[in-house]
N, C-alpha and C positions, 0 to 999 in steps of 0.2 A: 108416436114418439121416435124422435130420429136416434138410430143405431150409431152404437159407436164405431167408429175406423179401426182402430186398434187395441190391442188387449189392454186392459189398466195395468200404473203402474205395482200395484199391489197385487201380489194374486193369491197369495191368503186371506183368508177371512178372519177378522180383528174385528173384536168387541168394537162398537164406536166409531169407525175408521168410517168414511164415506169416500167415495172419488164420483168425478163426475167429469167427461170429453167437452171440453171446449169449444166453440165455433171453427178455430183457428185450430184443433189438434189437439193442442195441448193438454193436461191434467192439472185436476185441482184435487187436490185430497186434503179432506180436513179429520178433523175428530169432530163428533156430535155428540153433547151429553142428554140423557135421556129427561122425561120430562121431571121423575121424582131426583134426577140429579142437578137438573137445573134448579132447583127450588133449593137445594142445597147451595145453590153458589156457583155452578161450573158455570161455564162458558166456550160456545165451539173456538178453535185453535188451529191455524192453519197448520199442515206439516210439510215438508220438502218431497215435491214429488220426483224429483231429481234422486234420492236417497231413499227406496220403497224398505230397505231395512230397517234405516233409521225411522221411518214415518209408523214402521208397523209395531215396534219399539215404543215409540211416542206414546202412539194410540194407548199400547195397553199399558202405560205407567197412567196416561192421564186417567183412563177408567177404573184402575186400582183406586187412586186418591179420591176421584167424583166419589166412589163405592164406599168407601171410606168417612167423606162427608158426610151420603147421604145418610151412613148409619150416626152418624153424630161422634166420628173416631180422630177427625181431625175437619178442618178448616180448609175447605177447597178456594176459598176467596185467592189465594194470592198464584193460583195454577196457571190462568193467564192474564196475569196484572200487571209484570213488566214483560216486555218483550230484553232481548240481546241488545238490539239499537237504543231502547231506552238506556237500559245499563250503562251502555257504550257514553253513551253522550252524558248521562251523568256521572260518570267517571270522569269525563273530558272539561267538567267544569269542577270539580271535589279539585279542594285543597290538596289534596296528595298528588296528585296531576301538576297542579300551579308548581309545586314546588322542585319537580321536575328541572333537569337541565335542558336548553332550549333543544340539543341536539338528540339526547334522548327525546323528548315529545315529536320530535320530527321523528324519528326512528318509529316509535309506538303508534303515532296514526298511522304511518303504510300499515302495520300490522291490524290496528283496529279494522282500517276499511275493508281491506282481506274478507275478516271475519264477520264484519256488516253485511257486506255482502254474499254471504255463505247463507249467515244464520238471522240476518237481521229481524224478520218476524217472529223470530221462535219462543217461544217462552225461557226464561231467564232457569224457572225450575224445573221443566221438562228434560234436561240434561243430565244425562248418568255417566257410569265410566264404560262401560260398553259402545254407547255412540262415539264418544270421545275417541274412543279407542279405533274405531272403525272409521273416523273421519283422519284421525292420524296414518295408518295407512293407508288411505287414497292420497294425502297430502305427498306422504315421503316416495310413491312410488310416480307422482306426478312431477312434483317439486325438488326430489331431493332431502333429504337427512338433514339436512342444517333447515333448512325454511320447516319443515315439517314441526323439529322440535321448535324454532323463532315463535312459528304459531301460535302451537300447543300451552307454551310458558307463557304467552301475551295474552291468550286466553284465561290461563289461571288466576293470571292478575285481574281479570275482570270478574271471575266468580268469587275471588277474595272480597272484594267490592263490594258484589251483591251478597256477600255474607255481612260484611259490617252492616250495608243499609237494612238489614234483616229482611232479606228479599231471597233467600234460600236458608234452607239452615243449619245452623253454625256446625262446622266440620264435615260438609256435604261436597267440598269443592270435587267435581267430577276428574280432573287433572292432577290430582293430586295420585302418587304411586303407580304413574300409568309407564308402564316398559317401555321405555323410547332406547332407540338406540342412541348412544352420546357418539358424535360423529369426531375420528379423529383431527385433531388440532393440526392446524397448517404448520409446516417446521420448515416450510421454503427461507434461505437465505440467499443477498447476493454475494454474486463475489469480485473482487476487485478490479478482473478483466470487466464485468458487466456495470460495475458501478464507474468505471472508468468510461466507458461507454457511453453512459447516460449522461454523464454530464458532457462528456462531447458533444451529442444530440445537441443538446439545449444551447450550449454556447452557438453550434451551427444552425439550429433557427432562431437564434437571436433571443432567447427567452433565456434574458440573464436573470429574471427575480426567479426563474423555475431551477435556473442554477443552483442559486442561493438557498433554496428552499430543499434542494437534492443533496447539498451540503450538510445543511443544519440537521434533514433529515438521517445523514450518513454518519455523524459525529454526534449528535445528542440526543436521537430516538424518539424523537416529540412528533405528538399526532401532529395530522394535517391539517385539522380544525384549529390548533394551536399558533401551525407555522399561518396561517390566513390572518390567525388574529395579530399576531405582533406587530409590534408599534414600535418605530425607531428608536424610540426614548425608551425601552425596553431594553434594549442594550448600551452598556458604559464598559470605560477602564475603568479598573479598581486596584488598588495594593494587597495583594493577597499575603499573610503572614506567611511565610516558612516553617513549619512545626518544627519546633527545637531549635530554635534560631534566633536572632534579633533582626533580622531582614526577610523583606519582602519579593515580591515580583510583580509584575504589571501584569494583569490579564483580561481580557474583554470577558463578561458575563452578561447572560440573558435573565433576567428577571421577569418569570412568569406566573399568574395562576392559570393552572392547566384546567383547561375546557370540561373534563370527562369525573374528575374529582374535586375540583374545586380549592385543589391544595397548591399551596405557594411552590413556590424551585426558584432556588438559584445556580445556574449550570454555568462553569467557567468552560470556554468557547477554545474547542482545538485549535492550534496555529493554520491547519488549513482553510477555516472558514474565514479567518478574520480578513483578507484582503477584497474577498466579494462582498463582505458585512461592509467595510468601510465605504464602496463604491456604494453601494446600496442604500447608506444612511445618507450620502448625497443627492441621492435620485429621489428620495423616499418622496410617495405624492400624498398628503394629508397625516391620516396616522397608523399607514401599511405601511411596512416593511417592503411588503412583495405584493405588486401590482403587475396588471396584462399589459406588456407593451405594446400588443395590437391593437387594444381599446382604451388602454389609460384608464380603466375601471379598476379598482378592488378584484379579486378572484370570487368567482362565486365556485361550490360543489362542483358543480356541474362543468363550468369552465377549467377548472384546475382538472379535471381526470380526462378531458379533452385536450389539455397542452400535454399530459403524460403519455395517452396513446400514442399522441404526435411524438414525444421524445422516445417513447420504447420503440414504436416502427421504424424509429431512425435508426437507434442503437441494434436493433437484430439485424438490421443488414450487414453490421459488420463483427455481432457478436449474437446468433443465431437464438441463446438460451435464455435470451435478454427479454425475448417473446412471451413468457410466462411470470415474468416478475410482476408483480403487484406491488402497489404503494404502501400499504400495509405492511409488505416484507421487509420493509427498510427499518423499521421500529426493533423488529428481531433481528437483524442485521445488525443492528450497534449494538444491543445486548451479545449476540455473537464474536463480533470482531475484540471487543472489550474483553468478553470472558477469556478469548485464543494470545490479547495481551497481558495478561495477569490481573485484570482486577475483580475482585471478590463479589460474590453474589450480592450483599450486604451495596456496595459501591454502586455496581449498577445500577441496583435497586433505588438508589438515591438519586439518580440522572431519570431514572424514565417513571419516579413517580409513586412508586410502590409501598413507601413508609413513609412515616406520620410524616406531617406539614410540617417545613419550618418559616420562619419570619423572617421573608427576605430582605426587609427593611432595616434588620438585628444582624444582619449574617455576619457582617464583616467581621462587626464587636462581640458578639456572643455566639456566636456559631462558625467559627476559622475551620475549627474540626470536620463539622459538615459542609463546607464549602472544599476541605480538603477531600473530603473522599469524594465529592463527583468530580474534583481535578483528575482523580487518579484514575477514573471509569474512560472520563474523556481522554485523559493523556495516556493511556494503554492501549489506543488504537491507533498500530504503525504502518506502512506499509511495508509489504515483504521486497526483499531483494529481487531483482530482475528477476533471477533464477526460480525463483521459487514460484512467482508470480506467472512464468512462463508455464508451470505445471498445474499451477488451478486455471 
């Protein structure tokens, strides 16, 4: 009987647990139920031998429940009936998935595969809140705090899953009350010297849709996913009433449904945008707004945060703190600059999405009111006087 090379990875001794040295090195460590538990219904189950805590864990929940069966106290049949990747993948075709937004589903498979590939053999029921827990802390101190808990929550969602297909049971979810640290929220803003900055970049490498999109970003706080979608015909002049008045005013508005809620907007469009908007609805190729002058394609993900590196490397050479801005920041940045001009939480709240839908097809005739207050979110952001601007 050839010897093993190196110690297993288990070195307790667990009911059931077996391991065995591979040709190549490696470990296999399974669970084996015995023979009056097989007769009961178990079934061996591979465990992580990468993970000898968790596998020695495994071991003695599954030989509790075999124990269990075999005394006739519960039903060992469903111990290892779905695996995680089962679960996984039929979550990935349930309705509740379909009905998903496209960029959430995009978001939620990076997470799924993550954990396919962690746990994908594992039994769906063999998971408690101690593994969970133990797998949490290897994540946050490898990953990071935020992906840690990204995980942990994408996980939940899938043993929520396997509670409705009654494939664990109901109120067992193992992530549920688990002490995560809630990681504090990013409060980066820019500021005028750097947002002045960036669009300079952009104008000097020639990436006027990235302009345009730095604009609309700087003045209306719309995700990025949004500014890719828009379509020329998205934007028109309109006669805006005057409240308390009998006249109007002319203003360009973007009429959206936003990508992430699905709710309508209609945002009337600061005077600084409107001259790059205008050039732009001339240019415009198909039905973007903002397309890559390099390629004459559409933006993709992936292209667009590759023209902004390019524009942030430009703008730190000549505004050093420019280096750290993310794209994301610009969202909070209009909420920022708006609130430092006067308008009310309620106001902004109206511009970047945050209360009920309105009908942006009604807005003009039945909703003046609320087309007034994202004017007043948008037109609250001024620039400061030389001086002042010299000191931020």
């Amino acid at each position: 009987m050839r010897r093993p090379t190196s110690l297993p990875p288990v070195i307790d001794k667990v009911s059931g647990l077996r391991q065995r040295q591979r040709a190549d090195g490696s470990w296999r460590v399974w669970w084996e139920p015995t023979a009056a538990q097989r007769a009961a219904g178990s079934k061996p189950v591979e465990l992580n031998a990468d993970n000898p805590g968790a596998a020695a864990r495994q071991a003695q929940t599954l030989t509790r429940k075999a124990e269990a069966a075999r005394k006739g106290e519960a039903k060992a049949a469903p111990v290892a009936a779905f695996s995680v990747s089962a679960c996984i993948q039929d979550y990935l075709q349930s309705l509740r998935f379909e009905k998903l937004r496209d960029s959430t589903k995009a978001s939620y498979r990076v997470d799924l595969r993550a954990i396919e590939a962690k746990w994908g053999p594992q039994s769906i029921v063999l998971f408690d809140a101690p593994v969970i827990d133990t797998w949490y802390e290897a994540l946050y101190r490898e990953k990071g705090p935020f992906r840690a808990i990204a995980l942990v929550r994408m996980f939940s969602i899938v043993f929520r899953h396997a509670e409705k297909r009654g494939w664990r049971p109901k109120g067992s979810n193992p992530c549920r009350d688990l002490d995560v640290e809630r990681p504090k929220a990013r409060s980066r803003v820019g500021t005028w010297a750097e947002l002045d900055a960036c669009l300079m970049a952009a104008r000097r490498l020639g990436l006027r849709s990235m302009r345009l999109a730095l604009l609309l970003a700087i003045f209306t706080g719309q995700r990025q996913t949004d500014l890719r979608l828009a379509a020329p015909n998205d934007f028109q002049p309109v006669e805006l009433p005057i409240l308390g008045t009998d006249q109007t005013r002319r203003v360009w508005v973007w009429r959206l449904i936003r990508s992430k809620r699905g709710n309508e907007g209609t945002i009337p469009l600061h005077p600084e945008v409107v001259p790059a908007l205008r050039v732009a609805r001339l240019i415009a190729r198909g039905d973007r707004l903002i397309w890559d002058e390099a390629t004459g394609q559409p933006y993709s993900k992936r292209l667009w945060f590759d023209r902004w590196e390019a524009i942030r490397a430009l703008a730190a050479k000549s505004e050093p703190s420019v280096a750290d801005l993310q794209w994301r920041d610009l969202r909070r940045t209009f909420g920022h600059l708006s609130r430092r001009g006067g308008a009310s939480k309620s106001d902004v709240a109206d511009v970047l999405g945050n209360t009920a839908a309105t009908n942006a097809a009604l807005a003009e005739v039945y909703m003046a009111a609320q087309l007034e207050t994202t004017a007043r979110a948008v037109g609250a952001i001024t620039r400061p006087v030389k001086s002042e601007r010299k000191k931020a």
